[in-house]
N, CA, C and O of each residue as an XYZ file, in Angstrom:
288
protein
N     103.730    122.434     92.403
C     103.393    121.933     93.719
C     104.328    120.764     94.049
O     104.395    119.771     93.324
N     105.131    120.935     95.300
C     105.711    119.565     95.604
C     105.088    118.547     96.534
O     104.293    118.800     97.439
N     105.535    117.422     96.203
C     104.654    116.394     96.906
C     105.439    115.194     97.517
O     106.277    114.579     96.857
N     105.127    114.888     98.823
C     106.044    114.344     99.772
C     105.834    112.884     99.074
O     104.651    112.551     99.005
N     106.783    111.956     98.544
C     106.221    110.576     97.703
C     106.415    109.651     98.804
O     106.041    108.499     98.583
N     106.992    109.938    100.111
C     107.162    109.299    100.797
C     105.697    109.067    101.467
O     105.390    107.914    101.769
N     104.897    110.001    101.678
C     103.424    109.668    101.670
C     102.625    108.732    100.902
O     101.560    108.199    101.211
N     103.075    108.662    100.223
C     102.089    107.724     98.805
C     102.273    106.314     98.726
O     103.444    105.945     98.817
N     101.446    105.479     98.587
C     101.305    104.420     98.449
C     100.954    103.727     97.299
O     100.353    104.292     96.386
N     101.270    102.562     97.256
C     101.326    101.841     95.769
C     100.331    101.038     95.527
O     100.229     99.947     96.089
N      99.489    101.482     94.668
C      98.301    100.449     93.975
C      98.400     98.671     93.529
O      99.290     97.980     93.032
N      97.689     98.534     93.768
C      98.101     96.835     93.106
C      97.071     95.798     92.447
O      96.627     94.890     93.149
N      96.753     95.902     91.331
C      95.738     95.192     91.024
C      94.787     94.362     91.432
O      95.071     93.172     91.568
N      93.466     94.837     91.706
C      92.425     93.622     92.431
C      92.361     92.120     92.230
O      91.736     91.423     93.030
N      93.041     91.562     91.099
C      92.609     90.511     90.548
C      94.053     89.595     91.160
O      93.873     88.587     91.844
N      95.591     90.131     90.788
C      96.735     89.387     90.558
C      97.855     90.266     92.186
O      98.622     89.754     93.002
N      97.439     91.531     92.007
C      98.237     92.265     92.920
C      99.820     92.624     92.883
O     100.736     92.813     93.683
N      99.609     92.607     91.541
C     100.837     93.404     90.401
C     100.662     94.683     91.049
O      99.787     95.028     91.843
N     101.655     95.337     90.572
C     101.744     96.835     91.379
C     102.465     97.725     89.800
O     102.895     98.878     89.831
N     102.435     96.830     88.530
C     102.845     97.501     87.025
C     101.415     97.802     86.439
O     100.660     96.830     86.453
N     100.871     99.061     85.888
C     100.005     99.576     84.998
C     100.348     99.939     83.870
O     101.329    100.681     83.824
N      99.696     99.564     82.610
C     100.450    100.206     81.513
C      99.084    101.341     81.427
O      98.076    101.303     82.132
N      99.358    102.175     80.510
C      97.913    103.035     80.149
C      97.748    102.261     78.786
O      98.547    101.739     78.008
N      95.988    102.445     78.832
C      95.003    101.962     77.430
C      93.846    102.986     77.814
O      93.653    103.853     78.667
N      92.980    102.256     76.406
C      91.838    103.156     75.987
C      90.461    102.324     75.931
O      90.187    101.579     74.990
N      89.642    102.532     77.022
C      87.926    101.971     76.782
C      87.362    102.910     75.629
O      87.175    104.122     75.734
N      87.128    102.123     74.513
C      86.144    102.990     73.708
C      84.901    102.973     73.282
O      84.143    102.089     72.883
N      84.824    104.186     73.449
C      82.428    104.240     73.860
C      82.184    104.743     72.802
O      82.855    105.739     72.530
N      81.097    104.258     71.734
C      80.103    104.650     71.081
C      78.971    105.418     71.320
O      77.904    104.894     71.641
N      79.125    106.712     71.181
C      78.106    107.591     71.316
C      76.875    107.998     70.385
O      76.903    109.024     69.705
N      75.697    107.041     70.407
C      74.780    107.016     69.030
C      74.374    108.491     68.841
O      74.265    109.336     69.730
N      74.161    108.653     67.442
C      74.110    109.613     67.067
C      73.156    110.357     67.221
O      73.265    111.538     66.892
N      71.837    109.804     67.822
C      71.166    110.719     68.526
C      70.735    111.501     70.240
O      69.765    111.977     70.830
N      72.100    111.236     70.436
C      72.603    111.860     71.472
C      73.931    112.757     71.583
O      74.359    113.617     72.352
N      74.359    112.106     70.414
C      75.882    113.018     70.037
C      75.805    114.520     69.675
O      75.030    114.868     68.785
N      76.514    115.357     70.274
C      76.495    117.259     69.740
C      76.294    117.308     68.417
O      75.462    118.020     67.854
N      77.214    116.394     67.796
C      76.998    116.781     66.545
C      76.112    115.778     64.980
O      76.418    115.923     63.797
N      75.067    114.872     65.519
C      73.865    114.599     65.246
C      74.465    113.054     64.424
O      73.602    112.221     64.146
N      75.815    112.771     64.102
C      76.186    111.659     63.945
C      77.006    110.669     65.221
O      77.459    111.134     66.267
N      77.041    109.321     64.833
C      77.542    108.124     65.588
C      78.926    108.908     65.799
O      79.431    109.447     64.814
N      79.461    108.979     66.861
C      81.010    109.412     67.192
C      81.523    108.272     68.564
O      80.874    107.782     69.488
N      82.811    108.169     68.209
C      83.806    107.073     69.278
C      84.302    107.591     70.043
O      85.214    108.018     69.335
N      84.520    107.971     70.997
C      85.404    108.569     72.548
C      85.945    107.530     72.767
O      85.452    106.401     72.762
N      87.234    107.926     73.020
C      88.334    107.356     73.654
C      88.282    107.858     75.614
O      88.103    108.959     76.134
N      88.522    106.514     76.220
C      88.378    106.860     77.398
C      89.683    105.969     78.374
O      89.740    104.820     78.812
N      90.778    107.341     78.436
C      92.141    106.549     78.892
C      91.567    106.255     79.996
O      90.482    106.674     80.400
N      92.739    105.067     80.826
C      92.747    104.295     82.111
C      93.805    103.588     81.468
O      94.258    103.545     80.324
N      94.177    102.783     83.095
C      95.177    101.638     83.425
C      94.742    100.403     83.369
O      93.541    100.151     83.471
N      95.711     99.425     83.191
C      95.618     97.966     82.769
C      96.648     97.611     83.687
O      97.557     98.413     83.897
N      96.604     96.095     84.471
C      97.909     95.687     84.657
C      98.269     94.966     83.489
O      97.562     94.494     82.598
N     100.071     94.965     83.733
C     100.454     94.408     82.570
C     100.592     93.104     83.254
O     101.284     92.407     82.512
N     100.340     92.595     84.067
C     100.149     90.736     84.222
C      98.846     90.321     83.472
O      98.985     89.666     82.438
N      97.777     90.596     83.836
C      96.851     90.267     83.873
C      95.626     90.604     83.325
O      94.540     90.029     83.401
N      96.071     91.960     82.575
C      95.032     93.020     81.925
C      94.245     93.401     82.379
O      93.471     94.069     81.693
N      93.922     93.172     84.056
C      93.100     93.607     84.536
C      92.865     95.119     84.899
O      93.855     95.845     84.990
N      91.652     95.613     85.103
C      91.191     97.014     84.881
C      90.647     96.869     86.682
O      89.673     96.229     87.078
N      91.762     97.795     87.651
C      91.357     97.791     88.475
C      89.622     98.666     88.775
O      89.548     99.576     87.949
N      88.485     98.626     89.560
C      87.100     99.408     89.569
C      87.926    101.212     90.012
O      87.305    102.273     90.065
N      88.836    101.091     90.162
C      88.925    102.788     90.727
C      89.221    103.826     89.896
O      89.103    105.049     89.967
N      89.818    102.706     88.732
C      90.602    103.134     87.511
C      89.689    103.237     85.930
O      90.191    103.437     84.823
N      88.245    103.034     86.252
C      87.130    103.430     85.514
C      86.229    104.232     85.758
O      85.559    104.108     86.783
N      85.974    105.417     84.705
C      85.190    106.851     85.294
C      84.043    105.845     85.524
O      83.619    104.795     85.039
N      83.730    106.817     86.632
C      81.629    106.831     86.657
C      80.933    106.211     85.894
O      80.211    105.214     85.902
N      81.471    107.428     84.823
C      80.350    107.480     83.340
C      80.741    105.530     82.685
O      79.886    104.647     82.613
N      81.671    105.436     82.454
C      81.436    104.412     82.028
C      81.421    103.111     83.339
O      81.231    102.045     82.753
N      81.527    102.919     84.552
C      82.095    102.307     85.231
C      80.295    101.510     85.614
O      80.202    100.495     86.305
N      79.027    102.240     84.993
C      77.538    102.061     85.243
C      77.650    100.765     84.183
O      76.972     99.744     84.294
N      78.497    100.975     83.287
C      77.820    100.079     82.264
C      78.531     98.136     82.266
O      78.254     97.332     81.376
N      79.415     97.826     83.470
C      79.749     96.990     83.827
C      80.080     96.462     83.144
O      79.403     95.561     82.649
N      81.600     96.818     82.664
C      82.890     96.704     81.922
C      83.711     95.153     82.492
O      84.261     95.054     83.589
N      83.640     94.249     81.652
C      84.252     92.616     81.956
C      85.632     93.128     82.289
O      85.819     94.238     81.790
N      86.611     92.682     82.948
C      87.987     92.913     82.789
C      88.826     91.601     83.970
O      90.053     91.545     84.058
């Protein structure tokens, strides 16, 4: 699929308004009595960071974890 980039616009961090993201990983503990497979398991949950400020813009955290009001 091609995509016109001239359409697109550039994100910029809520906090500093850097417009650089590096990618990282929120990681969730899933207790083991909720986990498929009946033990404690860790999910990795990629997203963006700016690299000024480390901040974790709100658009750039799923749902699922975005309820549990992540400091950044």
């Amino acid at each position: 699929m091609k995509m016109n980039m001239e359409l697109a616009t550039d994100l910029e961090c809520e906090k500093c308004k850097s417009r650089v993201f590096s990618s990282c990983f929120l990681i969730k503990k899933i207790p083991a009595l909720v986990s498929p497979t009946g033990k404690d398991t860790i999910v990795p949950v990629e997203t963006f960071a700016c690299i000024s400020c480390d901040h974790i813009n709100k658009e750039f955290i799923p749902n699922i974890v975005a309820e549990q009001k992540i400091k950044t």
